[in-house]
CHARMM internal coordinates of N, CA and C (Angstrom, degrees):
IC EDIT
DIST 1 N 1 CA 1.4417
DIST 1 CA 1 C 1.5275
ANGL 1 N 1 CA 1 C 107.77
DIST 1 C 2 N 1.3138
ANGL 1 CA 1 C 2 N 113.52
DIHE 1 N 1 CA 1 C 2 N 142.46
DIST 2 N 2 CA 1.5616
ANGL 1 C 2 N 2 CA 127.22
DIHE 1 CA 1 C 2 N 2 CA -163.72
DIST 2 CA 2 C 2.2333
ANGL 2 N 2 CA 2 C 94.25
DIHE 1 C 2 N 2 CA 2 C -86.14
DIST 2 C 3 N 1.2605
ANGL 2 CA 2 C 3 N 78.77
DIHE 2 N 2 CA 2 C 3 N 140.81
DIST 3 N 3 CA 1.8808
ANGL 2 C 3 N 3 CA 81.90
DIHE 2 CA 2 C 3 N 3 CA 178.26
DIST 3 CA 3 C 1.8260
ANGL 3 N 3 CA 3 C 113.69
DIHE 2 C 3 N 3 CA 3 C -45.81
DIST 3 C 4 N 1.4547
ANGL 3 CA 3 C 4 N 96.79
DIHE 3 N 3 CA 3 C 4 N -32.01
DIST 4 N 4 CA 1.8172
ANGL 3 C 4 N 4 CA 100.64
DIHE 3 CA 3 C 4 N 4 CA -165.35
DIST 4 CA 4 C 1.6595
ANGL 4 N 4 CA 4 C 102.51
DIHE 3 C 4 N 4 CA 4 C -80.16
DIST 4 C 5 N 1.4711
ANGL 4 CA 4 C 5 N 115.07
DIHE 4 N 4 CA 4 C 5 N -38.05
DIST 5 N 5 CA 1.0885
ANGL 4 C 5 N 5 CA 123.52
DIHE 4 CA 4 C 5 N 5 CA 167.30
DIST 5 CA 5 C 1.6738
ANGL 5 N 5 CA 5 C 121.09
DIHE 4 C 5 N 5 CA 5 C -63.30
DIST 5 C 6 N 1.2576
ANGL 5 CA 5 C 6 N 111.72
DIHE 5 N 5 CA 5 C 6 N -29.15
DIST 6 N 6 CA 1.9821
ANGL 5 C 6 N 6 CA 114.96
DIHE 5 CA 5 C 6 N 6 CA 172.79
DIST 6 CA 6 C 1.9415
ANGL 6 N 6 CA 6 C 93.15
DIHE 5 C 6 N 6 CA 6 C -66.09
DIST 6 C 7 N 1.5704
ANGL 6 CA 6 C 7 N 111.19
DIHE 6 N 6 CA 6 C 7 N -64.39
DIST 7 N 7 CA 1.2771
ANGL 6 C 7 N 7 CA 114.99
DIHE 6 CA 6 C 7 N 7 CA -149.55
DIST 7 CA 7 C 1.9951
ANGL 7 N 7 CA 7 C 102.49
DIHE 6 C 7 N 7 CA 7 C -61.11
DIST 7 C 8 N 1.5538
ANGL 7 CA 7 C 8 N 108.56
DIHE 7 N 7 CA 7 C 8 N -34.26
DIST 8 N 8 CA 1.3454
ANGL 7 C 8 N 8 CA 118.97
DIHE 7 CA 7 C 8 N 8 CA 178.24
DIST 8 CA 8 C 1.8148
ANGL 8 N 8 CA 8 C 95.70
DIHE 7 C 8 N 8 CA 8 C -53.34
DIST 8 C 9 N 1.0168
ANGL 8 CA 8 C 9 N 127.42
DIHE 8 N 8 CA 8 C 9 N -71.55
DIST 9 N 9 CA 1.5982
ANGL 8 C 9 N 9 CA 137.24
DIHE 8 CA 8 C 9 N 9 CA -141.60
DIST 9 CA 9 C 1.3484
ANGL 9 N 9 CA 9 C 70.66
DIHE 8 C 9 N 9 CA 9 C -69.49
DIST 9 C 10 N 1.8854
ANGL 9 CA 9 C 10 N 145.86
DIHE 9 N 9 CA 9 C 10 N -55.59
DIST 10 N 10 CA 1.2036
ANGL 9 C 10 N 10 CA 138.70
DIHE 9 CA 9 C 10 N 10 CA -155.96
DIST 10 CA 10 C 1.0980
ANGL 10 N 10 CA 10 C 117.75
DIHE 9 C 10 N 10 CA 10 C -42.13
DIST 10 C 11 N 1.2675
ANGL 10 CA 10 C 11 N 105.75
DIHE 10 N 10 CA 10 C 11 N -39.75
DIST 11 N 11 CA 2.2110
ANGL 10 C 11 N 11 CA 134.99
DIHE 10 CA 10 C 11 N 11 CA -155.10
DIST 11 CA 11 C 1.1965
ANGL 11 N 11 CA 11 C 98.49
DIHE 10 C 11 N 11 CA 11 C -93.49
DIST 11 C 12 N 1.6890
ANGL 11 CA 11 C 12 N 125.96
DIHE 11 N 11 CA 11 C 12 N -40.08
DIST 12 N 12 CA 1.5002
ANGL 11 C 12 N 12 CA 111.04
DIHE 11 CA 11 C 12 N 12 CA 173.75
DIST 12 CA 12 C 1.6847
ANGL 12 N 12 CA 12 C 108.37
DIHE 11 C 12 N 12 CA 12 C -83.20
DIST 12 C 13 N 1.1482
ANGL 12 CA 12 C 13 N 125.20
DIHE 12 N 12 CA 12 C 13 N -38.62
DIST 13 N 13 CA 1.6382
ANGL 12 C 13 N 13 CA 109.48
DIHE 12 CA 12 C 13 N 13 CA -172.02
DIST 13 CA 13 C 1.6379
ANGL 13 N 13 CA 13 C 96.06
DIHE 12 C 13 N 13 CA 13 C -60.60
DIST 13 C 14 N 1.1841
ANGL 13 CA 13 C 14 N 129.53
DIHE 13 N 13 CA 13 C 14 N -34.67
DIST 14 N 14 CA 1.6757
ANGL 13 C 14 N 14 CA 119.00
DIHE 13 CA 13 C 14 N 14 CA -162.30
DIST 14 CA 14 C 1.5943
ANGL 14 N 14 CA 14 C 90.81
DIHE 13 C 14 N 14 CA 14 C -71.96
DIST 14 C 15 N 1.4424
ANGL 14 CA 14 C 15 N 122.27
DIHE 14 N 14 CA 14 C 15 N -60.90
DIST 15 N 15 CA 1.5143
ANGL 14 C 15 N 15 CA 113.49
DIHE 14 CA 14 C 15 N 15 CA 174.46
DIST 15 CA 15 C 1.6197
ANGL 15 N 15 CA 15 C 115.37
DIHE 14 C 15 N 15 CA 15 C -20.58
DIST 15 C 16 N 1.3283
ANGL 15 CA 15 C 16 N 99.43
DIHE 15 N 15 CA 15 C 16 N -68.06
DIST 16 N 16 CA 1.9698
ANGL 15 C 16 N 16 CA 116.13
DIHE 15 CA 15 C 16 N 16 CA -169.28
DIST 16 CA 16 C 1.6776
ANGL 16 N 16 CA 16 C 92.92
DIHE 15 C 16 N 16 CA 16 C -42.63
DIST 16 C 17 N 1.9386
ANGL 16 CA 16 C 17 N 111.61
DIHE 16 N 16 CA 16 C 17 N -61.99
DIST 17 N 17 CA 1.2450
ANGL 16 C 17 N 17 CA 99.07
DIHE 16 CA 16 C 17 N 17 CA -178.16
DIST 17 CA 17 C 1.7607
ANGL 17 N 17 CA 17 C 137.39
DIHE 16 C 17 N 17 CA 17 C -32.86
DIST 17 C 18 N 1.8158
ANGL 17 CA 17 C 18 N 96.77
DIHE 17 N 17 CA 17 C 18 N -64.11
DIST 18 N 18 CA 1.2094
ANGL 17 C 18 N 18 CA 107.25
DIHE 17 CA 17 C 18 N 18 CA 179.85
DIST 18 CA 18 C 1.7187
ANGL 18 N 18 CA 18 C 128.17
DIHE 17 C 18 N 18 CA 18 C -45.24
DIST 18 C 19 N 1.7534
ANGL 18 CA 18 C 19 N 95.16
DIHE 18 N 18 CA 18 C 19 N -36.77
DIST 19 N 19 CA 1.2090
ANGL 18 C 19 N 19 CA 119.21
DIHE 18 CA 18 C 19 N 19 CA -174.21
DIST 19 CA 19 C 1.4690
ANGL 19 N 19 CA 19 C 110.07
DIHE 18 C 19 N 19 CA 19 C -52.94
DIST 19 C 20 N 1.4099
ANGL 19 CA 19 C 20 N 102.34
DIHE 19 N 19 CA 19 C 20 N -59.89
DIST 20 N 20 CA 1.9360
ANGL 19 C 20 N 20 CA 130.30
DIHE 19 CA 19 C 20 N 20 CA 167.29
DIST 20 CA 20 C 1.4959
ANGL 20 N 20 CA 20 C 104.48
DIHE 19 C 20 N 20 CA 20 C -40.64
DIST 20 C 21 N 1.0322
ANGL 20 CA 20 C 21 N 107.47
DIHE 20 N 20 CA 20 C 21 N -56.31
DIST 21 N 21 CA 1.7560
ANGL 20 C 21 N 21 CA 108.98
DIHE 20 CA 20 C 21 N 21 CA 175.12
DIST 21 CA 21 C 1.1968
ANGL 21 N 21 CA 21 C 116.91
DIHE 20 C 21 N 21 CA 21 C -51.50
DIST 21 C 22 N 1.0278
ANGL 21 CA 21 C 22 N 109.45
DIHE 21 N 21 CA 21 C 22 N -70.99
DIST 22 N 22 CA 1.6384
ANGL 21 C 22 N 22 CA 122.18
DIHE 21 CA 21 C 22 N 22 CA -177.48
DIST 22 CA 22 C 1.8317
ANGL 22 N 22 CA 22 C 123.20
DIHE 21 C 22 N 22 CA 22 C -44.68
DIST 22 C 23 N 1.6094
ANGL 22 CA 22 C 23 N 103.16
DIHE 22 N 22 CA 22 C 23 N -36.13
DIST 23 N 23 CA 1.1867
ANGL 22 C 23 N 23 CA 116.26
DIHE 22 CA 22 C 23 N 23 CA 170.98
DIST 23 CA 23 C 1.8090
ANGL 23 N 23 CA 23 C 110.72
DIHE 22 C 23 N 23 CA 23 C -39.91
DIST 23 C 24 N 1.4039
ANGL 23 CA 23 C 24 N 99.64
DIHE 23 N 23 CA 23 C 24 N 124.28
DIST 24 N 24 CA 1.4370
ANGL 23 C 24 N 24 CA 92.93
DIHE 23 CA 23 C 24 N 24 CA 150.26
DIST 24 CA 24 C 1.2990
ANGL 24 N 24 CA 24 C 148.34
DIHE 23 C 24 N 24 CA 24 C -73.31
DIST 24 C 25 N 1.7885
ANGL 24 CA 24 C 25 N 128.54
DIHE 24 N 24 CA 24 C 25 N 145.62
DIST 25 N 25 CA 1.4614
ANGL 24 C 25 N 25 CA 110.62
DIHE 24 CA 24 C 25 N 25 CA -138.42
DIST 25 CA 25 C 1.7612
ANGL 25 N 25 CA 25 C 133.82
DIHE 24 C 25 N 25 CA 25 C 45.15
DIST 25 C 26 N 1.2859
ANGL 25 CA 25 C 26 N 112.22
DIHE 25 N 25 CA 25 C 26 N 41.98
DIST 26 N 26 CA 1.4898
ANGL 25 C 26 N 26 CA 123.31
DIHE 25 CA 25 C 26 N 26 CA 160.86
DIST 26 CA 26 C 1.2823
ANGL 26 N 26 CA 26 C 115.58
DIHE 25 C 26 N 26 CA 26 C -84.93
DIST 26 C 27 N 1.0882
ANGL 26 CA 26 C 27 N 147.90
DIHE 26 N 26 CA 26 C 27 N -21.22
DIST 27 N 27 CA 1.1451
ANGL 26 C 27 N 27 CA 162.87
DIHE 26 CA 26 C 27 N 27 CA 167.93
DIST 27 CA 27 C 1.7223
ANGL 27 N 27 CA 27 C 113.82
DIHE 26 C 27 N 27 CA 27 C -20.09
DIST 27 C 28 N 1.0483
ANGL 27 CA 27 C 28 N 100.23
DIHE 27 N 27 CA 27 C 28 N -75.35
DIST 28 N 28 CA 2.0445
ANGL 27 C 28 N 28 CA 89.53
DIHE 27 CA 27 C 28 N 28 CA 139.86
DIST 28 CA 28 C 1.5949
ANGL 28 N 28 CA 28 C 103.91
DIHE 27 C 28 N 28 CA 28 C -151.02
DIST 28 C 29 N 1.3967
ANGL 28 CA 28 C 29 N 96.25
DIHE 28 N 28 CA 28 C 29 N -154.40
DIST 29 N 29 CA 1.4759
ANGL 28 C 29 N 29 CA 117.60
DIHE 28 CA 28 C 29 N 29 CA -155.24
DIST 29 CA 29 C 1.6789
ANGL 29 N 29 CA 29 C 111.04
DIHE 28 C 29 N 29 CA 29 C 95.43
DIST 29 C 30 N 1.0343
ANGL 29 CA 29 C 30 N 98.96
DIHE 29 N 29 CA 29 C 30 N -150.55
DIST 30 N 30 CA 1.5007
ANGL 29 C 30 N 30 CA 102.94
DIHE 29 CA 29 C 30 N 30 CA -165.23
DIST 30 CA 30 C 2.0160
ANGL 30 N 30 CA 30 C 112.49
DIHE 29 C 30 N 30 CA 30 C -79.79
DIST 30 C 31 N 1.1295
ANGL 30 CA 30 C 31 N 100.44
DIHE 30 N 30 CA 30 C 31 N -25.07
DIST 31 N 31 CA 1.5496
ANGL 30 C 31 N 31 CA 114.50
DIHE 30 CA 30 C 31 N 31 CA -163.39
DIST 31 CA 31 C 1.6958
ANGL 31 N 31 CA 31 C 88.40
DIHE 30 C 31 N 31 CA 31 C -90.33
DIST 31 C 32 N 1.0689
ANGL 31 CA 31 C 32 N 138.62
DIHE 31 N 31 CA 31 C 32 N -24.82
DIST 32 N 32 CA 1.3927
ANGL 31 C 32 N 32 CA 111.71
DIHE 31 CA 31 C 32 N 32 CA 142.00
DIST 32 CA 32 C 1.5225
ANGL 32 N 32 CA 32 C 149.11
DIHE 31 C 32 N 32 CA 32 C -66.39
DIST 32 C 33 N 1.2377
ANGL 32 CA 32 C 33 N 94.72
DIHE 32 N 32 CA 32 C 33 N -27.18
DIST 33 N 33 CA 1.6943
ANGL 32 C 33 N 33 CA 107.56
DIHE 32 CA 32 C 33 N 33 CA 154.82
DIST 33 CA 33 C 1.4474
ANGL 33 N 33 CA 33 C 124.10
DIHE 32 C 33 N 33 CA 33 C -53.38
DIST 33 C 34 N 1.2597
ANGL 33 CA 33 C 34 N 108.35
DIHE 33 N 33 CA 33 C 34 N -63.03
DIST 34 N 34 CA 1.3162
ANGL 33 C 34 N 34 CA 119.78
DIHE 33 CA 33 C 34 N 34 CA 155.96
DIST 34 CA 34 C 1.5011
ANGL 34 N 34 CA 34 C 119.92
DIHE 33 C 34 N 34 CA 34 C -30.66
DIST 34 C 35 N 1.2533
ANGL 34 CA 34 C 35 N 110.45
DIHE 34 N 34 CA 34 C 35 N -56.37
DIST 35 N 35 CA 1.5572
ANGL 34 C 35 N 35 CA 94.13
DIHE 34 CA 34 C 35 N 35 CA -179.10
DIST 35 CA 35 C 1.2663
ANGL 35 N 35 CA 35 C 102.15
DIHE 34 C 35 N 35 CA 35 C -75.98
DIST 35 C 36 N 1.1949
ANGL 35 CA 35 C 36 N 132.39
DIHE 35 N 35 CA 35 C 36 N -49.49
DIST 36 N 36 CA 1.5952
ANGL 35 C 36 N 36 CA 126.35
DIHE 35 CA 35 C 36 N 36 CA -173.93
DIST 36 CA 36 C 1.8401
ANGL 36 N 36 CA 36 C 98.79
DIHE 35 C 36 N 36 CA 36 C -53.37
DIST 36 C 37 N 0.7929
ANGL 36 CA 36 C 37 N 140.77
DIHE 36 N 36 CA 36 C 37 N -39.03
DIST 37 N 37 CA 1.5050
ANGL 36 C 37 N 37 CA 125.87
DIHE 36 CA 36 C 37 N 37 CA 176.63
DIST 37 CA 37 C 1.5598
ANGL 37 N 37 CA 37 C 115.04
DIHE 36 C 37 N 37 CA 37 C -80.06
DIST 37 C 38 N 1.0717
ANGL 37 CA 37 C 38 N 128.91
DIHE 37 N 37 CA 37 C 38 N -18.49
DIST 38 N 38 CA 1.5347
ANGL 37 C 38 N 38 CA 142.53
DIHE 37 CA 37 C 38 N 38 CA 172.58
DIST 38 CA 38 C 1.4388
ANGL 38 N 38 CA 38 C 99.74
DIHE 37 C 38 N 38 CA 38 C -64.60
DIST 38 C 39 N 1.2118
ANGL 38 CA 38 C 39 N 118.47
DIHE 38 N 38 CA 38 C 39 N -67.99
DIST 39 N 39 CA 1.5165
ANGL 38 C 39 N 39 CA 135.03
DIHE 38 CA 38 C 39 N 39 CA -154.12
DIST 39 CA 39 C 1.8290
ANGL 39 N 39 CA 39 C 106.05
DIHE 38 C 39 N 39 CA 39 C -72.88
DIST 39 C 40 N 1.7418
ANGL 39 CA 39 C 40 N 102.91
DIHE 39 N 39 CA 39 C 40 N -36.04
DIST 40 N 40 CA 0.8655
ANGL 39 C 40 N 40 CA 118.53
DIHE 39 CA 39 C 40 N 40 CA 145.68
DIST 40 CA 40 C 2.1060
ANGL 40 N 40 CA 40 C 133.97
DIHE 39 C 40 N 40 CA 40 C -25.57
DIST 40 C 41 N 1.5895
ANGL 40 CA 40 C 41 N 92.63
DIHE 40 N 40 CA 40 C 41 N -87.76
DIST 41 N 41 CA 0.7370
ANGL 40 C 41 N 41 CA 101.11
DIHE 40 CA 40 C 41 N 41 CA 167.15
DIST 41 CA 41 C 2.0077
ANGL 41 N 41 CA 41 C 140.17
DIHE 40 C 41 N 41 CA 41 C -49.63
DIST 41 C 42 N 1.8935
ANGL 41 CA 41 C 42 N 102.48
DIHE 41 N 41 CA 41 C 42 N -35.58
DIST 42 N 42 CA 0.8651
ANGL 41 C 42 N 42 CA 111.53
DIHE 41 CA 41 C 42 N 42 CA 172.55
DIST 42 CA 42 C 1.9611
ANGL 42 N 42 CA 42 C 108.54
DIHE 41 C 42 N 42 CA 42 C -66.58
DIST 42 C 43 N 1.2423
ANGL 42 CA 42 C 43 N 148.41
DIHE 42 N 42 CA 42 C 43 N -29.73
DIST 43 N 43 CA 0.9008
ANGL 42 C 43 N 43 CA 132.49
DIHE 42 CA 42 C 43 N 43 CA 130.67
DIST 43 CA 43 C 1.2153
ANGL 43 N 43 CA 43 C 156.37
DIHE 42 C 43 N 43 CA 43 C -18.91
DIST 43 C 44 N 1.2859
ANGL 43 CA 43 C 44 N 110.52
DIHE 43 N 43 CA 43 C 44 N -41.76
DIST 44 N 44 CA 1.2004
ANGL 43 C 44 N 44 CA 115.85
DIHE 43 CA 43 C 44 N 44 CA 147.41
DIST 44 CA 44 C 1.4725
ANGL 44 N 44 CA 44 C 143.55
DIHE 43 C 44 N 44 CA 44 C -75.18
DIST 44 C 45 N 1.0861
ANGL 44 CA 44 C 45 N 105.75
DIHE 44 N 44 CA 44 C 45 N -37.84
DIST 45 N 45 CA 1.8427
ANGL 44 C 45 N 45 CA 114.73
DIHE 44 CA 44 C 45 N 45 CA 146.41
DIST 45 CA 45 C 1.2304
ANGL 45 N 45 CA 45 C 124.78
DIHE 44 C 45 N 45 CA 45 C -54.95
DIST 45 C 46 N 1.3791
ANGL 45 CA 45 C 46 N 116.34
DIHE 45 N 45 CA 45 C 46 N -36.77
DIST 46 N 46 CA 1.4896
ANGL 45 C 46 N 46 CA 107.67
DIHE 45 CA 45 C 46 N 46 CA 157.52
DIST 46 CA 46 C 1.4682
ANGL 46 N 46 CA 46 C 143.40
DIHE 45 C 46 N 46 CA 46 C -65.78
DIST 46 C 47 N 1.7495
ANGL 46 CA 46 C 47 N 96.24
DIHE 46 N 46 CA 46 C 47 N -25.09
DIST 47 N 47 CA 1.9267
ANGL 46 C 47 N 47 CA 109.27
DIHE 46 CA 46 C 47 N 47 CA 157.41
DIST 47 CA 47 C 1.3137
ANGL 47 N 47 CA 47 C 100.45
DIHE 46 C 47 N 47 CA 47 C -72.21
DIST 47 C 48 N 1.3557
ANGL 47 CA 47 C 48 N 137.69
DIHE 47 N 47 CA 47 C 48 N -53.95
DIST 48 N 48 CA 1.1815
ANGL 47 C 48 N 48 CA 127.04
DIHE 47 CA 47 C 48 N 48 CA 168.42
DIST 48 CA 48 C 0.9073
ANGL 48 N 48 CA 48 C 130.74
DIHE 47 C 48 N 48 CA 48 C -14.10
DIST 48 C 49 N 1.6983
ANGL 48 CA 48 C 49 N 119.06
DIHE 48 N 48 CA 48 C 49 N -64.84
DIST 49 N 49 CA 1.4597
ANGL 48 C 49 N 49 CA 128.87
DIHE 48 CA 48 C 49 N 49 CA -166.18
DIST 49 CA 49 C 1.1507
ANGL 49 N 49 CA 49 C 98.82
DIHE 48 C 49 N 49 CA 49 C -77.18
DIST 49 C 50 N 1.5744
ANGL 49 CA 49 C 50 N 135.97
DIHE 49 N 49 CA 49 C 50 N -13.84
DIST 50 N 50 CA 1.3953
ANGL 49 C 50 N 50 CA 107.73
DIHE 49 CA 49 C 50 N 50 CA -146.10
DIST 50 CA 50 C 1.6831
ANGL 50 N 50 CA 50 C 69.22
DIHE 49 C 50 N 50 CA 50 C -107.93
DIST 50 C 51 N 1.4335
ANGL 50 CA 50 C 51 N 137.71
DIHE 50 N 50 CA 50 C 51 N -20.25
DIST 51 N 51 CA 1.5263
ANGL 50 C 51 N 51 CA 103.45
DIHE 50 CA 50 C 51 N 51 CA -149.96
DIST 51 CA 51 C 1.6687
ANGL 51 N 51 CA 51 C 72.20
DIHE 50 C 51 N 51 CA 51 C -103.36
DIST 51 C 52 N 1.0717
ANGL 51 CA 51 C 52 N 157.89
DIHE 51 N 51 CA 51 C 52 N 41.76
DIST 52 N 52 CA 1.5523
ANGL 51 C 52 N 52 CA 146.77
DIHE 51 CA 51 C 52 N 52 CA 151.93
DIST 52 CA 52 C 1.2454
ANGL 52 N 52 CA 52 C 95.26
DIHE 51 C 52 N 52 CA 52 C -96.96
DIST 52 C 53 N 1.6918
ANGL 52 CA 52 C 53 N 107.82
DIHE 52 N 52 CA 52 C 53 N 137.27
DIST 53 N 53 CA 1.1716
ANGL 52 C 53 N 53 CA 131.11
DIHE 52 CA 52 C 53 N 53 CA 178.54
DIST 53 CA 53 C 1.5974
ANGL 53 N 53 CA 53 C 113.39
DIHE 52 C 53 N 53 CA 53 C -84.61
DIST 53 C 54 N 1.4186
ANGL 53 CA 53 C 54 N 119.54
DIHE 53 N 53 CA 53 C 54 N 169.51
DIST 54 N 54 CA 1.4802
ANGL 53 C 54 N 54 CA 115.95
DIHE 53 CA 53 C 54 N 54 CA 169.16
DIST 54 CA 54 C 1.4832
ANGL 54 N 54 CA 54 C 121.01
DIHE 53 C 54 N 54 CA 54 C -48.49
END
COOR INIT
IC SEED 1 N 1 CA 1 C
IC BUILD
């Protein structure tokens, strides 16, 4: 995966997260999972991007 492509997928899972958060009634059910795996995920694309070279 290309660095612009890690940091892109980074910027939308943190979006999805915040989004998930913000929802009313997130508190649980499924739309908290969701953010916890989004926010998740956006983390890891972000070590990604940073440890991919030019």
């Amino acid at each position: 995966m290309s660095r612009a492509a890690a940091f892109a997928v980074a910027a939308l899972c943190a979006v999805a997260c915040v989004l998930c958060l913000l929802t009313p009634g997130s508190d649980s059910g499924p739309l908290y999972l969701v953010a916890i795996l989004s926010g998740l995920m956006a983390v890891i694309c972000l070590v990604q991007g940073l440890r991919t070279r030019r």
